[in-house]
DRENVOKOL-300088 format. One record per residue: x, y, z of N, C-alpha, C, O in turn; residue in three letters; residue number from 1. Coordinates in Angstrom, 1 decimal, decimal comma, padded with zeros to 4 digits. Example, Ala and Ser with C-alpha at 12.3 -4.5 7.8 and 13.67 -1.06 7.14 Angstrom:
BEGIN
[[013,2; -005,7; 007,8]; [012,3; -004,5; 007,8]; [013,2; -003,3; 007,8]; [014,2; -003,3; 008,5]; Ala; 1]
[[012,8; -002,2; 007,1]; [013,7; -001,1; 007,1]; [012,9; 000,0; 007,9]; [013,4; 001,1; 008,0]; Ser; 2]
END
This chain:
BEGIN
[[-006,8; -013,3; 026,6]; [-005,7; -013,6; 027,6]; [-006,1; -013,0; 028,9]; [-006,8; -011,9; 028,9]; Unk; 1]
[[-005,6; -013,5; 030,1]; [-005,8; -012,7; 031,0]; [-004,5; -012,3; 031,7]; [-003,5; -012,2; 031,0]; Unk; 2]
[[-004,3; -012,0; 033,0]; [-003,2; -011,4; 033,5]; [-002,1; -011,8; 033,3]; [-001,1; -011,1; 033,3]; Unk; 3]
[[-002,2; -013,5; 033,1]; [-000,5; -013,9; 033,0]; [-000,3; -013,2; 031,7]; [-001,1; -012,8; 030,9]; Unk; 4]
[[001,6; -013,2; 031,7]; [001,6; -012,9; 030,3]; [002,6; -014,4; 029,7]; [003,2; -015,2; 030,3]; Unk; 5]
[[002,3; -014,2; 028,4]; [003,2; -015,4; 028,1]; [005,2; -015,0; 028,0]; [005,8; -014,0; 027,9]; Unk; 6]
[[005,7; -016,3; 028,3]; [007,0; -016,7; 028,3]; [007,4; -016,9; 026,7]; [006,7; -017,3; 025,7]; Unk; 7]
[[008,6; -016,4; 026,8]; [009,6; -016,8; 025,5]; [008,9; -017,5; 024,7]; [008,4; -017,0; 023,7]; Unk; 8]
[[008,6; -018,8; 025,0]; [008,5; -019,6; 023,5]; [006,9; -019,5; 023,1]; [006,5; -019,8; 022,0]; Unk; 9]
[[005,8; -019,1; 024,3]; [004,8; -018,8; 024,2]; [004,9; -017,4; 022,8]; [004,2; -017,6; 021,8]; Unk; 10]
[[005,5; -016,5; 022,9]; [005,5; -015,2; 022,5]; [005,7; -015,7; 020,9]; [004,9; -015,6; 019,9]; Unk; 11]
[[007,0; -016,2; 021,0]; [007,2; -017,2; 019,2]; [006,4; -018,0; 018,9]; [006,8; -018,7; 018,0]; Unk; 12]
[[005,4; -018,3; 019,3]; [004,5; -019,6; 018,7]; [003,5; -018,3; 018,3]; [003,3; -017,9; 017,2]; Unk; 13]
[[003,1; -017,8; 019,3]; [001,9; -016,6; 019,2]; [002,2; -015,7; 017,7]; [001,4; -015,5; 016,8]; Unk; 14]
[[003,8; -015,2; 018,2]; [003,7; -014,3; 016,2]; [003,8; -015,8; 015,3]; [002,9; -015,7; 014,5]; Unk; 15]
[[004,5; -017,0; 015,2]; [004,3; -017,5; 014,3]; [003,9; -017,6; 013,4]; [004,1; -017,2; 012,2]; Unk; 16]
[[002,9; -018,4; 014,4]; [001,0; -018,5; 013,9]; [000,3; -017,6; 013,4]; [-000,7; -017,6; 012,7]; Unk; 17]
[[001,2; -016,2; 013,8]; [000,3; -014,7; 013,2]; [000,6; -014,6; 011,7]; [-000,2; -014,6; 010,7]; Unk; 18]
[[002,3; -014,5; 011,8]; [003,0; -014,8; 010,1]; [002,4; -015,8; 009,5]; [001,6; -015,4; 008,6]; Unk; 19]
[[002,3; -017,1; 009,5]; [001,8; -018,3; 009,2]; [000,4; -017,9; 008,4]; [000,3; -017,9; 007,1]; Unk; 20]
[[-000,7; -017,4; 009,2]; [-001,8; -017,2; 009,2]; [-001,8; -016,3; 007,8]; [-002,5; -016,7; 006,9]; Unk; 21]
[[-000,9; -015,1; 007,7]; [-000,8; -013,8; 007,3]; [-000,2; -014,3; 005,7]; [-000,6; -013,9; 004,6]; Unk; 22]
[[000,4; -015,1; 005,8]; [001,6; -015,6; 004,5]; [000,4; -016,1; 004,2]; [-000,4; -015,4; 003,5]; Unk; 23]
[[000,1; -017,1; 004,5]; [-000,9; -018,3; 003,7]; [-001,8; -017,3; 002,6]; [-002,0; -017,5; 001,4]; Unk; 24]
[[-002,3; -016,0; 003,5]; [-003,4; -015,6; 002,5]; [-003,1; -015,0; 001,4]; [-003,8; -014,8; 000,5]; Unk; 25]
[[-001,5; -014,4; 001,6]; [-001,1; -014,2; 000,1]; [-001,0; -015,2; -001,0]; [-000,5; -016,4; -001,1]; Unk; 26]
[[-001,8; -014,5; -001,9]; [-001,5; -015,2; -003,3]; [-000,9; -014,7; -004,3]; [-000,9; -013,4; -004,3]; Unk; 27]
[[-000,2; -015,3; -005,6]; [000,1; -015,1; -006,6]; [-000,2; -013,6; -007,5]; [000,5; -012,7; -008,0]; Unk; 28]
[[-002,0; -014,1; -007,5]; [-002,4; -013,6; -007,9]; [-003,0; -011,9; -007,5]; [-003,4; -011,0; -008,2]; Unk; 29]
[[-002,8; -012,2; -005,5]; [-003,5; -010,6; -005,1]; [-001,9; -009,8; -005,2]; [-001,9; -008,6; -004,9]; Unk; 30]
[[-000,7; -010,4; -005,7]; [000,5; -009,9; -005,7]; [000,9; -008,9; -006,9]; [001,5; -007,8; -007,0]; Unk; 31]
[[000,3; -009,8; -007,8]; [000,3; -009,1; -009,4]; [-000,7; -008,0; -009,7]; [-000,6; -007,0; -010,4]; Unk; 32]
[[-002,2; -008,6; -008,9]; [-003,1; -007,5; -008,8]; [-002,5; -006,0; -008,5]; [-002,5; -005,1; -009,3]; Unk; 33]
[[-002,0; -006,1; -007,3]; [-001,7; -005,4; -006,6]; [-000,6; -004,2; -007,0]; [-000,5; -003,0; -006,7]; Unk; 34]
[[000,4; -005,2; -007,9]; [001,3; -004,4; -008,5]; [000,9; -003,8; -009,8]; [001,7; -003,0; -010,3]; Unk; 35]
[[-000,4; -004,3; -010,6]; [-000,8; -003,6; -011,2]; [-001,5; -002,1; -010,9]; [-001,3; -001,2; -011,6]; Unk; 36]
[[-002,4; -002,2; -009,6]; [-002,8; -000,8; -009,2]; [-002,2; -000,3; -008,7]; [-002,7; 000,8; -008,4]; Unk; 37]
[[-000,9; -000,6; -008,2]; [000,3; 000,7; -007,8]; [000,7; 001,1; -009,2]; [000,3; 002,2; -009,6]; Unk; 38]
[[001,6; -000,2; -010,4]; [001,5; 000,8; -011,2]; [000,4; 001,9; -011,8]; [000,6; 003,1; -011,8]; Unk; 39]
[[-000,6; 001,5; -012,2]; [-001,9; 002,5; -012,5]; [-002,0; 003,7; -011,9]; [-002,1; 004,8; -012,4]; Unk; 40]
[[-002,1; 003,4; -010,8]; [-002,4; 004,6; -009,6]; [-001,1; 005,6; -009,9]; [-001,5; 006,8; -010,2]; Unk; 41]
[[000,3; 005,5; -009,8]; [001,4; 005,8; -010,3]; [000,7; 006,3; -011,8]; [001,0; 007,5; -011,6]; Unk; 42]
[[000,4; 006,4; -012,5]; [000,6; 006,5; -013,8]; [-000,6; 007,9; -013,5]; [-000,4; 009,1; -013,8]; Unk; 43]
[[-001,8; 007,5; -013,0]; [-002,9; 008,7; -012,7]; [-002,5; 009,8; -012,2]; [-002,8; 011,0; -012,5]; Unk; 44]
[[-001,3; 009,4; -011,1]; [-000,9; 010,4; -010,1]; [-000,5; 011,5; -011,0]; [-001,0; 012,6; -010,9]; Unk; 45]
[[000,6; 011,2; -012,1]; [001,4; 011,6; -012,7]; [000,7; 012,1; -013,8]; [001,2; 013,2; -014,3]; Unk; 46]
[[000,0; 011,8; -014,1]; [-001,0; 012,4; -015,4]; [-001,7; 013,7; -015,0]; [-002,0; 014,7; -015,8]; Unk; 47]
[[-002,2; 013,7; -013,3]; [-003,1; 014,6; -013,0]; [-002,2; 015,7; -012,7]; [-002,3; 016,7; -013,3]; Unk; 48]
[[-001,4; 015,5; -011,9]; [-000,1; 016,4; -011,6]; [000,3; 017,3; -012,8]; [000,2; 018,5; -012,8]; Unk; 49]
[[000,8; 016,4; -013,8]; [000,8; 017,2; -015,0]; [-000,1; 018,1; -016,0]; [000,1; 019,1; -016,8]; Unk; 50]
[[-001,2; 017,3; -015,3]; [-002,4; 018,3; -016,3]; [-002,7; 020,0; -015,8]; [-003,0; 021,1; -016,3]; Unk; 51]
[[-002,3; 019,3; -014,2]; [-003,0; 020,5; -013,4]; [-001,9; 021,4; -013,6]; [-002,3; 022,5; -013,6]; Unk; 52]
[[-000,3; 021,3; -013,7]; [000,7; 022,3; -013,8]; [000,2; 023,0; -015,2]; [-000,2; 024,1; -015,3]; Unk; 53]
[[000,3; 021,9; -016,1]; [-000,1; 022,8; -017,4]; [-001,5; 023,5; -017,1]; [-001,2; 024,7; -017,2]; Unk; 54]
[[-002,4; 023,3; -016,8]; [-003,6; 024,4; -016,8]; [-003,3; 025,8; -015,6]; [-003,7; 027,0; -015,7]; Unk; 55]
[[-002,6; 025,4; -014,9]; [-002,4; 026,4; -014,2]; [-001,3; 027,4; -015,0]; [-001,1; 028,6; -015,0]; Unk; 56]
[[-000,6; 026,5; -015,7]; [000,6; 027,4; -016,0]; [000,0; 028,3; -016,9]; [000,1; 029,5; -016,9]; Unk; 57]
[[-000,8; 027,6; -017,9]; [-001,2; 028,4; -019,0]; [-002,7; 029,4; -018,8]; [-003,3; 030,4; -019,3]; Unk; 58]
[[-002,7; 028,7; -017,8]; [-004,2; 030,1; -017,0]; [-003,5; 031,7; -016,4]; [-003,9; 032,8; -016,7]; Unk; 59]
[[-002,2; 031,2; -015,6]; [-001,9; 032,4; -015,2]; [-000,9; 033,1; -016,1]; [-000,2; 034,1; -015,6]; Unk; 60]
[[-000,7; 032,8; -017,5]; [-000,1; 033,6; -018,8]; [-001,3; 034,0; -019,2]; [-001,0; 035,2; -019,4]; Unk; 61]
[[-002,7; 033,9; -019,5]; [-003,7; 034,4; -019,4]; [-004,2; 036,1; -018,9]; [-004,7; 037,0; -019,5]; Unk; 62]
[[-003,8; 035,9; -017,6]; [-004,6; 036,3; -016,5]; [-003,2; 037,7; -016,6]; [-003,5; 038,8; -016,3]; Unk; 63]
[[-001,7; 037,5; -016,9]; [-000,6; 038,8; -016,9]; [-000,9; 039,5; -018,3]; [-000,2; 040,5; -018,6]; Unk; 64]
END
């Protein structure tokens, strides 16, 4: 673009076409992907969290 800038309906055609563009490439399938590795990731988070309180907990009953 150069100096001009765009007017009102210029500006709505411009995001549109951005949404348009952006929707299209979702699919079905990168949706379900997707919510499988949030849940997973969620599940790791939670597992490591847990592991590491218990090792610490049980290290520093150790260590008194």
């Amino acid at each position: 673009m150069s100096e001009a800038s765009l007017n009102g309906s210029g500006k709505v055609g411009f995001l549109g076409g951005t949404l348009i563009s952006v929707l299209n490439g979702i699919t079905f399938e990168g949706v379900v992907e997707t919510v499988f590795y949030t849940i997973l990731g969620t599940m790791v988070s939670f597992g490591v969290s847990w592991l590491l309180k218990y090792f610490l907990k049980n290290h520093s009953k150790k260590d008194s």
